[in-house]
C-alpha positions in Angstrom: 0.0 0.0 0.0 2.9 2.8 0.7 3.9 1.9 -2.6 0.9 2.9 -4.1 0.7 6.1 -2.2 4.0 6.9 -2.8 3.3 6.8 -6.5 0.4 8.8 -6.1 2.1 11.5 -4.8 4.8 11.3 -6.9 2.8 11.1 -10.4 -0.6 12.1 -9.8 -0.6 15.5 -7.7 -1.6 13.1 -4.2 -0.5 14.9 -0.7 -1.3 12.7 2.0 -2.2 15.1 5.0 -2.6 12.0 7.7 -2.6 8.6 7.5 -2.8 5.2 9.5 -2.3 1.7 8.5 -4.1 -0.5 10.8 -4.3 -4.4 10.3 -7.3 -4.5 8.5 -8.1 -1.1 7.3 -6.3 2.2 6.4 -7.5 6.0 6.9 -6.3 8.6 4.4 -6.2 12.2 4.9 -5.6 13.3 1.5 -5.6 16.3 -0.8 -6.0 15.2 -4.6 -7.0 17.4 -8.1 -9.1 14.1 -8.3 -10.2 12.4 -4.9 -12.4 9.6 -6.8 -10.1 9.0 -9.5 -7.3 8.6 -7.2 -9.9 6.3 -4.7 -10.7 4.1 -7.6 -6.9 3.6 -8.5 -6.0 3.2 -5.7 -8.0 0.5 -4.7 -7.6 -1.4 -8.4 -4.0 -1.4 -7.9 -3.7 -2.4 -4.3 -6.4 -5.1 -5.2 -4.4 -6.9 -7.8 -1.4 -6.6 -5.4 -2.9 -8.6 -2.3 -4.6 -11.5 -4.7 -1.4 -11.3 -6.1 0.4 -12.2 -2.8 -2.5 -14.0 -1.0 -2.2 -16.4 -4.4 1.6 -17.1 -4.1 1.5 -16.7 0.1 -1.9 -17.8 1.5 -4.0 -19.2 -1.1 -6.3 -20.6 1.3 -7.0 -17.5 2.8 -7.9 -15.8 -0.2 -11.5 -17.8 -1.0 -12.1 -15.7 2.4 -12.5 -12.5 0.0 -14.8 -13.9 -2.9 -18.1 -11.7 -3.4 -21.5 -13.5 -3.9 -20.7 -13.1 -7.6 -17.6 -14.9 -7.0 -15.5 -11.8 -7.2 -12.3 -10.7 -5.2 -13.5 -8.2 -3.0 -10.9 -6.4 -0.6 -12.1 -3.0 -0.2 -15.6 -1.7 0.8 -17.6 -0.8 -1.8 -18.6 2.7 0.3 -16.7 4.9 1.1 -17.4 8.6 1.2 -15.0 10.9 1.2 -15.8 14.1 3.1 -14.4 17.4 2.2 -12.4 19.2 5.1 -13.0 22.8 5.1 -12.4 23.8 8.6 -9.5 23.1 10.8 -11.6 22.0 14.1 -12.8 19.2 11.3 -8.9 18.5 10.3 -8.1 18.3 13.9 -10.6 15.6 15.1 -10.4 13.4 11.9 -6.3 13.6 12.3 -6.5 12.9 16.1 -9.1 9.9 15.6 -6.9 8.1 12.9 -3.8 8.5 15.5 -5.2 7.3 18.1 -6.2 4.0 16.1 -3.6 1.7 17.5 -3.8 3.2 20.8 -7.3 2.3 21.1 -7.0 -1.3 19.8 -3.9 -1.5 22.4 -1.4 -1.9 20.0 0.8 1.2 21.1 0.7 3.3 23.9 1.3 6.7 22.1 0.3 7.8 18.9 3.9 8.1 17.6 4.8 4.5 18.8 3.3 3.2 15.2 5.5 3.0 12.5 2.8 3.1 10.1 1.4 6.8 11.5 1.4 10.2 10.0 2.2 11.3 14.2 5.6 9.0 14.1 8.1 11.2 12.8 10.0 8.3 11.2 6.9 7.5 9.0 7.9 5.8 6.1 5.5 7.9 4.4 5.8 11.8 3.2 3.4 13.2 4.7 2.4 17.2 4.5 0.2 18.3 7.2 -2.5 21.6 6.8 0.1 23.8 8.4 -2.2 27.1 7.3 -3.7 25.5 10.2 -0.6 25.0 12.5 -1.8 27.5 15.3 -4.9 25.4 16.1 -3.2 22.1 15.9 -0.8 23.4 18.8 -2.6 23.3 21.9 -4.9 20.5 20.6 -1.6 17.9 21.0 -1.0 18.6 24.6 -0.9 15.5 26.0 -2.6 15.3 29.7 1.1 14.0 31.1 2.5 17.3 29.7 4.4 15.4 27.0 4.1 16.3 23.2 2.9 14.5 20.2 6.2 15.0 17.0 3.3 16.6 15.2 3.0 19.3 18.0 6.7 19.9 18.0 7.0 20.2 14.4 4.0 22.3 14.1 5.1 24.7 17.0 8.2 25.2 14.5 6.1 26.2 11.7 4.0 28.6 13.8 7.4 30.0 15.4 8.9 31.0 12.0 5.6 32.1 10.2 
């Protein structure tokens, strides 16, 4: 799946602006000059991938994603995007995918999962709303005092604006 997003961004205008890769799902925060033609590629590509590897990896596990019309089916056929236009909107859709693999117990902090937008080593170039930085600020205070990366690097930004 990075892969496919890195290509994205590098050939088809895709800034990823938060992400998390969870074990069975992924949420995208994205900015595209063509949110349903990048959806539909994405999903086409990454679909032929993972049949692709379930086939030469786990071919017993794959019968698990035929449809009732005896097709592959790895993605949900809904999925509705919904446009950002205000930061407070930014903010809580960023926090909730962070705070995915703390939730499910994987991590303790955001930043602890290597597949996260908050870890600063994400594998991933990721470009967050900084018109937005002095919002995002006080809304990564972390009760113990400590700091999410993103807060750091945003607290930069704000600094030299």
């Amino acid at each position: 799946m990075s892969d496919s997003l890195r290509y994205c961004q590098y050939n088809k205008g895709l800034e990823l602006n938060g992400y998390v890769f969870m074990l069975n799902h992924i949420r995208l925060i994205v900015t595209s000059p063509d949110i349903a033609g990048f959806l539909r590629d994405f999903k086409r590509f990454t679909s032929a991938k993972f049949k692709a590897n379930l086939e030469s990896t786990e071919s017993s596990v794959l019968k698990l994603f035929v449809d009732a019309q005896g097709s592959y089916r790895f993605w949900m056929e809904t999925n509705t995007p919904k446009k950002i236009e205000k930061p407070a909107f930014y903010l809580q859709k960023l926090n909730y995918i962070h705070e995915n693999p703390v939730r499910k117990g994987y991590v303790a902090r955001p930043e602890h999962w290597l597949w996260s937008s908050a870890n600063p080593a994400s594998p991933l170039l990721t470009k967050l709303l900084a018109t937005w930085c002095y919002t995002l600020d006080d809304y990564y205070r972390q009760p113990d005092g400590a700091c999410c990366p993103v807060r750091n690097v945003l607290r930069r930004l704000h600094a030299a604006a």
